[in-house]
gemmi code that builds the backbone of each chain (N, CA, C; Angstrom):
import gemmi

chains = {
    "A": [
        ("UNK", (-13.645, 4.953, 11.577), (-14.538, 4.614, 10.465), (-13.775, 4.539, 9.147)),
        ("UNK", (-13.095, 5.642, 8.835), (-12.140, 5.343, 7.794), (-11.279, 4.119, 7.603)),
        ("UNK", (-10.340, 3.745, 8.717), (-10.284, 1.961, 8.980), (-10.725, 0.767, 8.513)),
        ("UNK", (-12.300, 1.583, 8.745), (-13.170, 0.327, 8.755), (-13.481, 0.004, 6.862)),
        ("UNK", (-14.189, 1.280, 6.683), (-14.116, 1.565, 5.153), (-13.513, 0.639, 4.323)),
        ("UNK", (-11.730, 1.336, 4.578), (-10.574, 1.229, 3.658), (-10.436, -0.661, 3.945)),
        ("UNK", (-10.387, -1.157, 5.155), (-10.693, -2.870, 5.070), (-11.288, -3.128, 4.425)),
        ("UNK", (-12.662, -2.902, 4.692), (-13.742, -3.519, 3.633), (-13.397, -3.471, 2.009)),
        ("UNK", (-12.925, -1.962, 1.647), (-12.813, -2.304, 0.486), (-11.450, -3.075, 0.307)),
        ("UNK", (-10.634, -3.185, 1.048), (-9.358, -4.135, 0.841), (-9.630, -5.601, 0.679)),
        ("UNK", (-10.583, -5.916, 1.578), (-11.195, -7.496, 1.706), (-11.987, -7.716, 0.453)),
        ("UNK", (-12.379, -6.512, 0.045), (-13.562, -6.923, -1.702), (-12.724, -7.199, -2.338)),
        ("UNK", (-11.563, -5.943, -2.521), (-10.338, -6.406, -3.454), (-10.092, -7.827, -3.728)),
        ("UNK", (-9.653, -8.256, -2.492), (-8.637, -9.465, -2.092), (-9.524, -10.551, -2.500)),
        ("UNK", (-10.939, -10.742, -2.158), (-11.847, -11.321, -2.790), (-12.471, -11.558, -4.311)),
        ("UNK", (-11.894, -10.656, -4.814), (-12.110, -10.426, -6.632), (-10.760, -11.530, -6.581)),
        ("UNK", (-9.683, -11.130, -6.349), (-8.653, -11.633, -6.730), (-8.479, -12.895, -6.682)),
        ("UNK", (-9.370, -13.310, -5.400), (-9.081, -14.922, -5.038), (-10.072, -15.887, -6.315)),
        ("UNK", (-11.289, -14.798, -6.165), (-12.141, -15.752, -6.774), (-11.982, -15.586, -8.375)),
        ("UNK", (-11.914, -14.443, -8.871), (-11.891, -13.991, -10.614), (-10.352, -13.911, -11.081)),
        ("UNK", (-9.181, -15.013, -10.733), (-7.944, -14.853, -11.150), (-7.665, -14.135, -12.441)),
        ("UNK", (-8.459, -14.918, -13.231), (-8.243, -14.069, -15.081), (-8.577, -13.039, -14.532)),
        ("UNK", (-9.896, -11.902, -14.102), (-10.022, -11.196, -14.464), (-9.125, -9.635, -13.521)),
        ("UNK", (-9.043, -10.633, -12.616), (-7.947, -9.996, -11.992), (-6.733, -9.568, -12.121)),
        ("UNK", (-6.187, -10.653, -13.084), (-4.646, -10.295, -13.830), (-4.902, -9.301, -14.890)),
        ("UNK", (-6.220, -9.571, -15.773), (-6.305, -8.508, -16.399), (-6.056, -7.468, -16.229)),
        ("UNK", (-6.988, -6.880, -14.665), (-7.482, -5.271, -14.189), (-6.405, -5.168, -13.090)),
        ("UNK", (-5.156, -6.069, -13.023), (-4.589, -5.607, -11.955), (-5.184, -5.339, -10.553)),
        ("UNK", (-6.176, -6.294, -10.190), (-6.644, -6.404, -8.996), (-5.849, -5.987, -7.704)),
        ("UNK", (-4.660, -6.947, -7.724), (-3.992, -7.031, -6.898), (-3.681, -5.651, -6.317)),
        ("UNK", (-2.526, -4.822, -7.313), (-2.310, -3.463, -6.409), (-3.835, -2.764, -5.870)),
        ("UNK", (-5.132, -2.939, -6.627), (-5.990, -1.926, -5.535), (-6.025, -2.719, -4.048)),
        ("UNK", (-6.089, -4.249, -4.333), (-5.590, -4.662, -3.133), (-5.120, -3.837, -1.967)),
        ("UNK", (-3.690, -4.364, -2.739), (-2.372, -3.837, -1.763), (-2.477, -2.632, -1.182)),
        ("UNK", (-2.951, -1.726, -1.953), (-2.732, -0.128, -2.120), (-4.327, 0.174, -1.006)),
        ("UNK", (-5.214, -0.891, -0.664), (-5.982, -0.582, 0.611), (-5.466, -1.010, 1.727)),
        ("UNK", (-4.894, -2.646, 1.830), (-4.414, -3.085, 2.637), (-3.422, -2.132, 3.488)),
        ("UNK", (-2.418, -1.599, 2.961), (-1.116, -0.703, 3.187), (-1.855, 0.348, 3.775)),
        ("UNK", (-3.241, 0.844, 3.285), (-3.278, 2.558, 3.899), (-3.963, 1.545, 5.486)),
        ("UNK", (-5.164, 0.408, 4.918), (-5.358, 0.069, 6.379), (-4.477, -0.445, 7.636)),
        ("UNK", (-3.343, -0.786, 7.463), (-2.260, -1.287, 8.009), (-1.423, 0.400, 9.120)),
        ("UNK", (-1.093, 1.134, 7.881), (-0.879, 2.577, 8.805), (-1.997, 2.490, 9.445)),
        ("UNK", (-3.633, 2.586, 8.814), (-4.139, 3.696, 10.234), (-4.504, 2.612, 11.440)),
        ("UNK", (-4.452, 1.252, 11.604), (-4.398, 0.443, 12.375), (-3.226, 0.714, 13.256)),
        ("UNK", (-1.905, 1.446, 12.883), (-0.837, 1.773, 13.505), (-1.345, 3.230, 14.249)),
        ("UNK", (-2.057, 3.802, 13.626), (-2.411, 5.423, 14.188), (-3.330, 5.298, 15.129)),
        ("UNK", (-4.077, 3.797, 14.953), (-5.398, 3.738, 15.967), (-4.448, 3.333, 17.219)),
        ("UNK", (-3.701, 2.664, 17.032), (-3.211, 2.348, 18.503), (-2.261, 3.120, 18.866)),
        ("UNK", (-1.371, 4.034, 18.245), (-0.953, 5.574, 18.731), (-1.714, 5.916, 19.449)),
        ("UNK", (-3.075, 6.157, 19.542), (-3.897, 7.126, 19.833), (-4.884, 6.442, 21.016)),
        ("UNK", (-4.690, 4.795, 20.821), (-4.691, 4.073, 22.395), (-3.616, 4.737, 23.181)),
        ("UNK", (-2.408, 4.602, 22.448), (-0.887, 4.647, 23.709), (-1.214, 6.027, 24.342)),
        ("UNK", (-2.250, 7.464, 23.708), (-2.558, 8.316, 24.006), (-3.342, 8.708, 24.792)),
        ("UNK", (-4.727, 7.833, 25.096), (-5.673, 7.912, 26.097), (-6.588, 7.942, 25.077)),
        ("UNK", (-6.833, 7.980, 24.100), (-8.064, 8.147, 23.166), (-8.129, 6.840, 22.954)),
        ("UNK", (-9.482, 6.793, 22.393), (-10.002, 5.459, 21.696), (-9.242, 5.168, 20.564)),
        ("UNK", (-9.523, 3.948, 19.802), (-8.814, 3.727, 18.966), (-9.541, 3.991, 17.725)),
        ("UNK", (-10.603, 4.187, 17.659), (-11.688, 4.953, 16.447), (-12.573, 5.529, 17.511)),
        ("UNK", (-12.839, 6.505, 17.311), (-13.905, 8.095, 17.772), (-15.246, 7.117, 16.689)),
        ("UNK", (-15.906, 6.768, 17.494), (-17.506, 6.204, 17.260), (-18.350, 6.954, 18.311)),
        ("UNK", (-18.069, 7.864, 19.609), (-18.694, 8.167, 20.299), (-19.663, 9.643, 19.872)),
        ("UNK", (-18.533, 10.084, 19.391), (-19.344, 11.252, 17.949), (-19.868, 11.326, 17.183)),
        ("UNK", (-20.694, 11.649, 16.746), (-21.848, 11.249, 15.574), (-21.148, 12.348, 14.240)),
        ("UNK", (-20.664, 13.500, 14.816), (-20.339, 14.271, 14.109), (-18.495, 14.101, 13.177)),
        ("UNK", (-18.057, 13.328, 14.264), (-16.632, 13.087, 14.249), (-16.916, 11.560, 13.301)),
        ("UNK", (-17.605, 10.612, 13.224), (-18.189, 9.506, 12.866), (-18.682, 9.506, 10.990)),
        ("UNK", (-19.397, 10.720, 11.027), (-19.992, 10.777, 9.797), (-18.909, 11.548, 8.933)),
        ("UNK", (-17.832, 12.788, 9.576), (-16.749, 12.771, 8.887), (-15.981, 11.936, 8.394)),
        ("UNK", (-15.551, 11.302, 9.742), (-14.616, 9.957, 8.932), (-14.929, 9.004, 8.026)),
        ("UNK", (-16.926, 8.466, 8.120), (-17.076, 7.974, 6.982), (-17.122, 8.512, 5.619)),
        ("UNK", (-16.846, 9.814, 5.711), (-17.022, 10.578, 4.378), (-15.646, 10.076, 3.691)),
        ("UNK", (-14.615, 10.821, 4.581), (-13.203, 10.421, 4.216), (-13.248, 8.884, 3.674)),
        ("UNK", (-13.203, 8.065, 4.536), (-13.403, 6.637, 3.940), (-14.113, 6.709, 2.963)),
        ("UNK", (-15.004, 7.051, 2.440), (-15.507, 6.663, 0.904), (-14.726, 7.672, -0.068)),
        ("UNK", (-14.174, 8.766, -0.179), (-13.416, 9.286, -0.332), (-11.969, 8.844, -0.518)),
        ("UNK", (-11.651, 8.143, 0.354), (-10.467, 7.074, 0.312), (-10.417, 6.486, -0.786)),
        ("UNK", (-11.856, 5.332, -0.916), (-11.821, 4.455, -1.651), (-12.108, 4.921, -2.854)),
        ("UNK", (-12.818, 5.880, -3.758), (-12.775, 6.965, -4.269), (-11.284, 7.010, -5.587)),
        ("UNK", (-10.632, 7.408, -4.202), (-9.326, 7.904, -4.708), (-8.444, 6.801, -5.051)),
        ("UNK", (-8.399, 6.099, -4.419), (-7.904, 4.563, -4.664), (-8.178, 3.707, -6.134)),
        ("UNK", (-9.512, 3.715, -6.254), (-10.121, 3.694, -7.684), (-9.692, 4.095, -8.325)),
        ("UNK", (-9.649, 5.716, -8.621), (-8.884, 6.471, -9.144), (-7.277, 6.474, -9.789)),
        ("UNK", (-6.756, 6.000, -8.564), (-5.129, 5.568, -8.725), (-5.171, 4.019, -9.475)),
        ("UNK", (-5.850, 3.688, -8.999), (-5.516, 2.236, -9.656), (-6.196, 1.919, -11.151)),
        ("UNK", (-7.536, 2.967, -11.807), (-7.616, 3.439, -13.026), (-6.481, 3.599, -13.661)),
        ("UNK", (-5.572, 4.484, -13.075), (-4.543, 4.978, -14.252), (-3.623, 4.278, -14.113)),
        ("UNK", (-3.013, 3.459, -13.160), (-2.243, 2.322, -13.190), (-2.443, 1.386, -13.723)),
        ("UNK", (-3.897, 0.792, -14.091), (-4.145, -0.249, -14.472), (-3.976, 0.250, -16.700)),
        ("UNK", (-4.065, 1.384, -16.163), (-4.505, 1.696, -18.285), (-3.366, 1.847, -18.181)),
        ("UNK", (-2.378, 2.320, -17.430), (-0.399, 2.855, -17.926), (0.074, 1.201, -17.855)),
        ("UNK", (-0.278, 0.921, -17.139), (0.572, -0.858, -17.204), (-0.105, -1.686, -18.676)),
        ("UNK", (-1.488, -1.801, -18.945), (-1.753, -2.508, -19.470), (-1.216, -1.899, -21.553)),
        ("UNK", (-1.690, -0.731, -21.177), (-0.767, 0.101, -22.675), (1.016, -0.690, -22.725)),
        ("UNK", (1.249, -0.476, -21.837), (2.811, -0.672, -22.269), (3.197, -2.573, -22.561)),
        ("UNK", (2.165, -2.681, -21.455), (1.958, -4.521, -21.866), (1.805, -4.935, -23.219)),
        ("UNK", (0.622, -3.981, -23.878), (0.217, -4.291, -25.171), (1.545, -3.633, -26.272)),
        ("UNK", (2.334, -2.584, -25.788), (3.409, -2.164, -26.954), (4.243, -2.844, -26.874)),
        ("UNK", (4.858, -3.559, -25.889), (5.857, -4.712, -25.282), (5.724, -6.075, -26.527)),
        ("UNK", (4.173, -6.283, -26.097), (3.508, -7.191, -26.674), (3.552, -7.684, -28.419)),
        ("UNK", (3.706, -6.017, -29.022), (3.518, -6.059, -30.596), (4.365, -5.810, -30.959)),
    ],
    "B": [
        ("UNK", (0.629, 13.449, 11.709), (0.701, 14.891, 10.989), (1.343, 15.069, 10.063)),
        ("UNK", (2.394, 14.014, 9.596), (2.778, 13.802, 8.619), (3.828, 12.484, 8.223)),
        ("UNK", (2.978, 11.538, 9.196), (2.899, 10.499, 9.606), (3.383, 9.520, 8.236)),
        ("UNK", (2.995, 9.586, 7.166), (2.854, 8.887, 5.634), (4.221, 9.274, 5.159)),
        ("UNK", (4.993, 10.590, 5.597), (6.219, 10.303, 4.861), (7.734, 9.372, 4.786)),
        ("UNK", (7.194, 8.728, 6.334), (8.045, 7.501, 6.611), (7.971, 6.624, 5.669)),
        ("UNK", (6.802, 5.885, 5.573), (6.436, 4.716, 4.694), (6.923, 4.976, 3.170)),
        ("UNK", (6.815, 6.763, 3.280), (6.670, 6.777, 1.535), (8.399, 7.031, 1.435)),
        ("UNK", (9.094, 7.513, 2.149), (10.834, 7.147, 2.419), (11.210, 5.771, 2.340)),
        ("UNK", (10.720, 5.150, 2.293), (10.905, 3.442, 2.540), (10.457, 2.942, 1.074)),
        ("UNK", (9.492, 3.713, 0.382), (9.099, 3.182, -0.457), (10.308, 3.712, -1.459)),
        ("UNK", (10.629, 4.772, -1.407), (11.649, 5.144, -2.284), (12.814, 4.347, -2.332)),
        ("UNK", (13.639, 4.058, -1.350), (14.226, 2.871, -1.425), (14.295, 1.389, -1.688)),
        ("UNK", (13.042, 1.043, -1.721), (12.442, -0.153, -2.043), (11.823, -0.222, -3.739)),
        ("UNK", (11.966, 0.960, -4.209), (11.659, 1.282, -5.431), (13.047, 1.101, -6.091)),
        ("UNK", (13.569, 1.548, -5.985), (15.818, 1.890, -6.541), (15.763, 0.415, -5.944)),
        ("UNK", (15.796, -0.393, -4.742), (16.207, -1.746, -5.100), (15.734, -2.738, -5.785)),
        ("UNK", (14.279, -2.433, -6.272), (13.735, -3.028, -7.136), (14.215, -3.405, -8.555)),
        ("UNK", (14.714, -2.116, -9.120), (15.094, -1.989, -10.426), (16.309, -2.831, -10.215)),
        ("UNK", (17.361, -2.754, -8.937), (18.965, -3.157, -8.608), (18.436, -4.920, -8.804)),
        ("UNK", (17.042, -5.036, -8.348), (17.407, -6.650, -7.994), (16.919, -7.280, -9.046)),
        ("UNK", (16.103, -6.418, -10.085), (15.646, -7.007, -11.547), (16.374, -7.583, -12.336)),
        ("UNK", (17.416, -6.093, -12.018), (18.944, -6.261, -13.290), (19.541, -7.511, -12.971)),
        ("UNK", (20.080, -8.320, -11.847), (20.505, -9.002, -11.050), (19.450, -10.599, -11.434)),
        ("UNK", (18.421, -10.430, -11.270), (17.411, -11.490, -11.272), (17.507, -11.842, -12.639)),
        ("UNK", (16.941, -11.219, -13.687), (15.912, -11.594, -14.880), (17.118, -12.542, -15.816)),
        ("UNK", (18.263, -12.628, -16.027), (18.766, -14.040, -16.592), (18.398, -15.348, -15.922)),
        ("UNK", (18.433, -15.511, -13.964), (18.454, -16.474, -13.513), (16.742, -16.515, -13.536)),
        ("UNK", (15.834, -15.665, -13.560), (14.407, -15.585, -13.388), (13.990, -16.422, -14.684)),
        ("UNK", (14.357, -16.373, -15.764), (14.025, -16.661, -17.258), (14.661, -18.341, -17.080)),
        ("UNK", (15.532, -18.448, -16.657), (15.838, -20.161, -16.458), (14.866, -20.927, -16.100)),
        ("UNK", (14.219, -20.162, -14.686), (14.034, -21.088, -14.275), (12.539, -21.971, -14.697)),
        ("UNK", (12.177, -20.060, -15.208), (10.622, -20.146, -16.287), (10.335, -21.265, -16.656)),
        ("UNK", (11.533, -21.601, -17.766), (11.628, -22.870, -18.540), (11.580, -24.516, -17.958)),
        ("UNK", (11.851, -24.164, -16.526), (11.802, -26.050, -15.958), (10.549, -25.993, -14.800)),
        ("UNK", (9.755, -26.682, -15.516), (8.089, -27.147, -14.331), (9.187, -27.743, -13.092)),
        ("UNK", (8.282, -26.844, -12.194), (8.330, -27.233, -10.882), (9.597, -25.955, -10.219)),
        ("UNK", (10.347, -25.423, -11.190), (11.809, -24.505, -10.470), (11.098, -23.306, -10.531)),
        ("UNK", (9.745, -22.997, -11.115), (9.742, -21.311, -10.529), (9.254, -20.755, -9.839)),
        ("UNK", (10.098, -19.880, -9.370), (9.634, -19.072, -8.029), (9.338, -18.001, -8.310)),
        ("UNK", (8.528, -17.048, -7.344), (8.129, -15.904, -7.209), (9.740, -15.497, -7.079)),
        ("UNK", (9.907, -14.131, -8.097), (10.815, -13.479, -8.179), (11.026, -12.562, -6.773)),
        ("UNK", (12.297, -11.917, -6.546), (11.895, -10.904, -5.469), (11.898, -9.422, -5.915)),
        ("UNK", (12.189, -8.960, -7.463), (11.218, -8.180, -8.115), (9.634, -7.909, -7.761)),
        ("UNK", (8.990, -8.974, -8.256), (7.568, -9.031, -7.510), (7.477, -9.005, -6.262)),
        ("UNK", (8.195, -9.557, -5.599), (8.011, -9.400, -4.040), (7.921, -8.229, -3.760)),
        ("UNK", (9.474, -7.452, -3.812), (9.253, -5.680, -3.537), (8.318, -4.990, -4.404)),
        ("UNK", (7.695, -5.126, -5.225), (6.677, -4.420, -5.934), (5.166, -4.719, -5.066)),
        ("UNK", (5.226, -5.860, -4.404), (3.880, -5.691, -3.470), (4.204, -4.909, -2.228)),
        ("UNK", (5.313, -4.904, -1.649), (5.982, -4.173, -0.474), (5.558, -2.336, -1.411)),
        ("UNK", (5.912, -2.478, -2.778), (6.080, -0.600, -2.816), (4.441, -0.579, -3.140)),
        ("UNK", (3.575, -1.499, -3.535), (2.385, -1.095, -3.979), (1.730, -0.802, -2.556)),
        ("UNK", (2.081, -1.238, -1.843), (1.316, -1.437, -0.058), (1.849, -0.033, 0.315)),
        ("UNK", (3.275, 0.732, 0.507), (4.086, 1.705, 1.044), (3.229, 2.996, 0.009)),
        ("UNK", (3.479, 2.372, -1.344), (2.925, 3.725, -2.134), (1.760, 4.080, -2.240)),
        ("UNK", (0.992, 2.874, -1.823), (-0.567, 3.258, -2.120), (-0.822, 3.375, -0.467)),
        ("UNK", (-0.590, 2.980, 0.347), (-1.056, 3.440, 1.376), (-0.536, 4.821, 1.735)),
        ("UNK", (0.719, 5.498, 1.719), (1.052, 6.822, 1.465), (0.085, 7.985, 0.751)),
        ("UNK", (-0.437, 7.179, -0.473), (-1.066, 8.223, -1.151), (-2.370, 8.553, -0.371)),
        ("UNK", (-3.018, 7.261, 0.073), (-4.201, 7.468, 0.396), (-4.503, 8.292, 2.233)),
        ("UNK", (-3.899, 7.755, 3.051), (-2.909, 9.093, 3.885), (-2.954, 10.326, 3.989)),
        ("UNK", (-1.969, 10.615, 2.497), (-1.814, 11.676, 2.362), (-3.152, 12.653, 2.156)),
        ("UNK", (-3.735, 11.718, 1.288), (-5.487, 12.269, 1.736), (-6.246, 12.884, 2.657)),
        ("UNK", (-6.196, 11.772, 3.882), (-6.486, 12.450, 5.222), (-6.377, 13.472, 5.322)),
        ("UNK", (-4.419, 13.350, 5.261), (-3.506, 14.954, 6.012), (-4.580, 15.761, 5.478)),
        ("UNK", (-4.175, 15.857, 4.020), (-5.348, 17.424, 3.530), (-6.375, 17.566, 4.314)),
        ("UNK", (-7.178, 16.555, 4.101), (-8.210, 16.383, 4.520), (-8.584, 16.871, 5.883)),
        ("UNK", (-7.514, 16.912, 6.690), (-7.792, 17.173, 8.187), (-6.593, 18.682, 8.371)),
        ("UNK", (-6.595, 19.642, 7.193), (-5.803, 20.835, 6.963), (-4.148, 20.277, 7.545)),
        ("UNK", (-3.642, 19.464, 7.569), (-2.392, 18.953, 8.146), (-1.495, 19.206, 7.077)),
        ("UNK", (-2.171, 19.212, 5.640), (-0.478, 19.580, 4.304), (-1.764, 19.901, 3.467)),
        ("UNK", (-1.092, 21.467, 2.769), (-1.714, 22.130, 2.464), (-0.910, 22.548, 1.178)),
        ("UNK", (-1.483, 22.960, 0.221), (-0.983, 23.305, -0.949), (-0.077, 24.376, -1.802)),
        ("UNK", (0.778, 25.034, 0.064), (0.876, 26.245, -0.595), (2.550, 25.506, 0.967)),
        ("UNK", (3.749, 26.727, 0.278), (4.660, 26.174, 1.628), (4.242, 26.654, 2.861)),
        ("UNK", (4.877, 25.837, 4.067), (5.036, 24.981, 4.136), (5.263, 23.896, 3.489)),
        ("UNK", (3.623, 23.460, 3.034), (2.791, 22.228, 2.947), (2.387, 21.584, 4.131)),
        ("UNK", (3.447, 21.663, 5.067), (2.669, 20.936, 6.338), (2.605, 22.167, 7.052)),
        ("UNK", (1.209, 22.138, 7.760), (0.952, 23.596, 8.643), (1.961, 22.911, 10.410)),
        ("UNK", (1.714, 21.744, 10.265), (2.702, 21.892, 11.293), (3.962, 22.641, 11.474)),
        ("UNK", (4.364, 22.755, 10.383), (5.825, 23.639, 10.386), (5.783, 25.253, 10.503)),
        ("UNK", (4.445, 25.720, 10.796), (4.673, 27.066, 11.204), (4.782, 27.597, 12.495)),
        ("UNK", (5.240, 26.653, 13.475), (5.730, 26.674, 14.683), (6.523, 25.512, 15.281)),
        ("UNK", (7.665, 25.965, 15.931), (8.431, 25.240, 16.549), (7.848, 24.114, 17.287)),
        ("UNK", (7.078, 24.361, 18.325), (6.592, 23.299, 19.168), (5.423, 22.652, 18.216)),
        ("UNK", (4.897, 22.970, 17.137), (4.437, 21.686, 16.278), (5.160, 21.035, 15.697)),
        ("UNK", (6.203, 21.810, 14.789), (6.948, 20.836, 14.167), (7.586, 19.618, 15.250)),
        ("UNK", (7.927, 20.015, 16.139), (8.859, 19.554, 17.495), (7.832, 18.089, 17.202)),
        ("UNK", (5.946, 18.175, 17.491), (5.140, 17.424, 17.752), (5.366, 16.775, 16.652)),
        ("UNK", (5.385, 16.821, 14.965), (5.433, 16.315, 14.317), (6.653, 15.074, 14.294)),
        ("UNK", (7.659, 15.731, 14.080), (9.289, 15.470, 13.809), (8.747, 13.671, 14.954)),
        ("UNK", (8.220, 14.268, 15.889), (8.026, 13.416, 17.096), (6.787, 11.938, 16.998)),
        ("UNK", (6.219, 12.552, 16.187), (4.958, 11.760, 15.694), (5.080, 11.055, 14.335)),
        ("UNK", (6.578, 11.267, 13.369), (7.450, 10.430, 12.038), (7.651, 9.598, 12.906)),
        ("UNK", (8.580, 9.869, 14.017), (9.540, 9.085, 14.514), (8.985, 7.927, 14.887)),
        ("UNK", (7.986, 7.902, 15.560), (7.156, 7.033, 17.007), (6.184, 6.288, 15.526)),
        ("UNK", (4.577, 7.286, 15.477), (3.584, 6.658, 14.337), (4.554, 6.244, 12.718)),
        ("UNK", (5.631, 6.959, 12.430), (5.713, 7.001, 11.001), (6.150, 5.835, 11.289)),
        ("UNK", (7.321, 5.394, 11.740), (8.146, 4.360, 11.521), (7.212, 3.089, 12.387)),
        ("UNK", (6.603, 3.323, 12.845), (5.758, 1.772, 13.223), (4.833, 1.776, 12.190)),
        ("UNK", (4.506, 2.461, 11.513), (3.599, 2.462, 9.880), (4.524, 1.156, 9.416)),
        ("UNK", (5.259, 2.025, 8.974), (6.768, 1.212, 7.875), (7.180, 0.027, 8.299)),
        ("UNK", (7.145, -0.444, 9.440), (7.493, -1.888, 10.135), (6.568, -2.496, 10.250)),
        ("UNK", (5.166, -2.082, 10.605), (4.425, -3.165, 10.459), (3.537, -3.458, 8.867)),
        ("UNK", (3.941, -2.259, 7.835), (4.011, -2.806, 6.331), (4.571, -3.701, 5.882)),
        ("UNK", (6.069, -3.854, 6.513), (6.953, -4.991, 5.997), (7.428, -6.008, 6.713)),
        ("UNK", (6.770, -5.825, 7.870), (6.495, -7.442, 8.831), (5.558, -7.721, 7.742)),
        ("UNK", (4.057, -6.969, 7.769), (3.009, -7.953, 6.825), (3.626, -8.516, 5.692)),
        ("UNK", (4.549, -7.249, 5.046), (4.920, -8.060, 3.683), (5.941, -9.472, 3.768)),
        ("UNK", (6.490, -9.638, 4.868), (7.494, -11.097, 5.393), (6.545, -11.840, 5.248)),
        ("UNK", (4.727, -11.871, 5.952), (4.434, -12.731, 6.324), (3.900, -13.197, 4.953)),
        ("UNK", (2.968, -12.107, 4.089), (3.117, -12.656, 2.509), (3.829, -13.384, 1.722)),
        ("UNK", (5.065, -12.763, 2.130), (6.570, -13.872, 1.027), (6.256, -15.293, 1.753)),
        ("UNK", (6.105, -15.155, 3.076), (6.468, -16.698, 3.757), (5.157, -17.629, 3.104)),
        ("UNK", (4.261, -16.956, 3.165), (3.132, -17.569, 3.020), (3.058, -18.167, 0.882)),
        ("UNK", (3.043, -17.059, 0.743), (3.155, -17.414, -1.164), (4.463, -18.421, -1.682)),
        ("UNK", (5.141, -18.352, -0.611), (6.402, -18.949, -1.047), (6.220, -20.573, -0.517)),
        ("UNK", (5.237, -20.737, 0.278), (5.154, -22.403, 1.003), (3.520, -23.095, 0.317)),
        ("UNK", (2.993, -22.415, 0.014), (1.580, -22.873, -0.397), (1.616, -22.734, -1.968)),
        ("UNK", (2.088, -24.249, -2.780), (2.098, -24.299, -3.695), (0.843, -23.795, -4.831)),
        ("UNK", (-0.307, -23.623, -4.696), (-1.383, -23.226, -5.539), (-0.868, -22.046, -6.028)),
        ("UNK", (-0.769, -21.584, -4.959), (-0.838, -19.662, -4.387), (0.180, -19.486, -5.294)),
        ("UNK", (1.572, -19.819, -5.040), (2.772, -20.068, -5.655), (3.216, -19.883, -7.016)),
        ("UNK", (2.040, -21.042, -7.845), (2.057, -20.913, -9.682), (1.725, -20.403, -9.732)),
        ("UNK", (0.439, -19.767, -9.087), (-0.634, -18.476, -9.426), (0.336, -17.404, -9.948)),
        ("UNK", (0.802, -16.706, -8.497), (1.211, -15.869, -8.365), (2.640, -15.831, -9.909)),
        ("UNK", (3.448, -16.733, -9.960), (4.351, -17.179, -10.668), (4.067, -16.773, -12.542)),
        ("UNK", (2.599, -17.649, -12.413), (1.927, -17.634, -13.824), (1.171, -15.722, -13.731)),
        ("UNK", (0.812, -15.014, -13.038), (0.940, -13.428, -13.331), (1.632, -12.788, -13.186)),
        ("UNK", (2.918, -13.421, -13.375), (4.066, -12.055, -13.361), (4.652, -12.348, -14.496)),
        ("UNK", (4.805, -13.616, -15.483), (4.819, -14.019, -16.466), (4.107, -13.463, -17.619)),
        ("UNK", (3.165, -12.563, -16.862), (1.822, -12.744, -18.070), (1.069, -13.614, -18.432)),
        ("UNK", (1.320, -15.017, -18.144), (0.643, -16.619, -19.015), (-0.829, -16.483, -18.388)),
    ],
}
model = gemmi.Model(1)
for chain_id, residues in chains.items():
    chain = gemmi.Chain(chain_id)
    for i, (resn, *xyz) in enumerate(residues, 1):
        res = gemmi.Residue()
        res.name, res.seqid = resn, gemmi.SeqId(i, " ")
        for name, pos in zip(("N", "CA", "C"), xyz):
            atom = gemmi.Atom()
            atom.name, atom.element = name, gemmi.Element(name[0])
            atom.pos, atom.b_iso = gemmi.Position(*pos), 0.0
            res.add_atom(atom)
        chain.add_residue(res)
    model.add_chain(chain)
structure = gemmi.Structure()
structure.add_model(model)
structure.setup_entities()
């Protein structure tokens, strides 16, 4: 579920970016992008670890194991926000002192 | 189990060659600014989507770990390391999960360069925001 989450919000990303270019260069779209794409890319690598293991490749059979991971996943994205807040105000400050 | 510190080892290096290939780039990068039709996506920018993918997917990861008591805030940090046959599991689970993290980050990121680098739209786009214009 976390997987699933962290795509979705990677695909919104990627979708701001395609469609709102200005406003995207503005807010630095791109790295929240990247910075979902990349975590979904590992756990797509961990899901199929855990095929090569005998487990499923996402635990959906648990309701309990299910509603954790969607917690985490919004949590993820959360934090991601978060990171890319202060990346986006530290890049765009130094843009503007560069600038003047 | 502590799966994210591969990628984020990779990113560190990909960070130090970044700065190496700036120094190197930004006279011939600024040429080419100047003639419609010669500019390319730098490979500055290139490795900066490779470290934004390595670093931000690391961070967010690293989330989990906590999240699932795997690195914890006190030493250790990773509870795997308070026994031999975990760490053993860990050391074992960099090797195998970490480093297929890290390879299939920067296969994707090949297939990005190939792709931004042949599809002219994509191309200025990308070209005209690293410019600032």
């Amino acid at each position: 579920m976390t997987l699933f989450i962290t795509l979705a919000a990677a695909i919104a990303a990627a979708v701001i970016w395609l469609l709102k270019p200005e406003f995207a260069r503005k807010n630095r779209i791109g790295f929240l992008a990247l910075m979902y794409f990349g975590a979904a890319i590992m756990w797509t690598v961990d899901g199929f670890a855990a095929l090569a293991e005998g487990e499923p490749f996402v635990e959906l059979s648990d309701a309990a194991v299910v509603k954790d991971d969607a917690l985490l996943g919004l949590c993820v994205v959360v934090l991601g926000i978060l990171i890319w807040g202060i990346y986006r105000t530290v890049k765009n400050k130094f843009a503007t002192q560069r600038n003047a | 189990m502590a799966c994210f510190i591969v990628p984020a080892a990779e990113a560190i290096v990909t960070t130090a060659l970044r700065h190496h290939v700036n120094k190197v780039e930004a006279p011939a990068a600024a040429a080419a600014c100047e003639t419609p039709g010669e500019e390319k996506i730098t490979w500055k920018r290139k490795l900066t989507w490779l470290n934004n993918m390595l670093w931000g997917g690391a961070a967010l990861l690293m989330l989990e770990h906590i999240w699932h008591g795997e690195v914890i805030f006190a030493p250790p940090f990773l509870t795997a390391m308070r026994s031999a046959a975990d760490t053993q599991a860990m050391l074992h689970e960099m090797a195998t999960v970490g480093i297929g993290m890290a390879v299939l980050v920067t296969v994707v990121w090949g297939a990005m360069i190939l792709v931004a680098d042949r599809v002219p739209g994509l191309r200025r786009r990308l070209v005209a925001e690293g410019s600032g214009k």
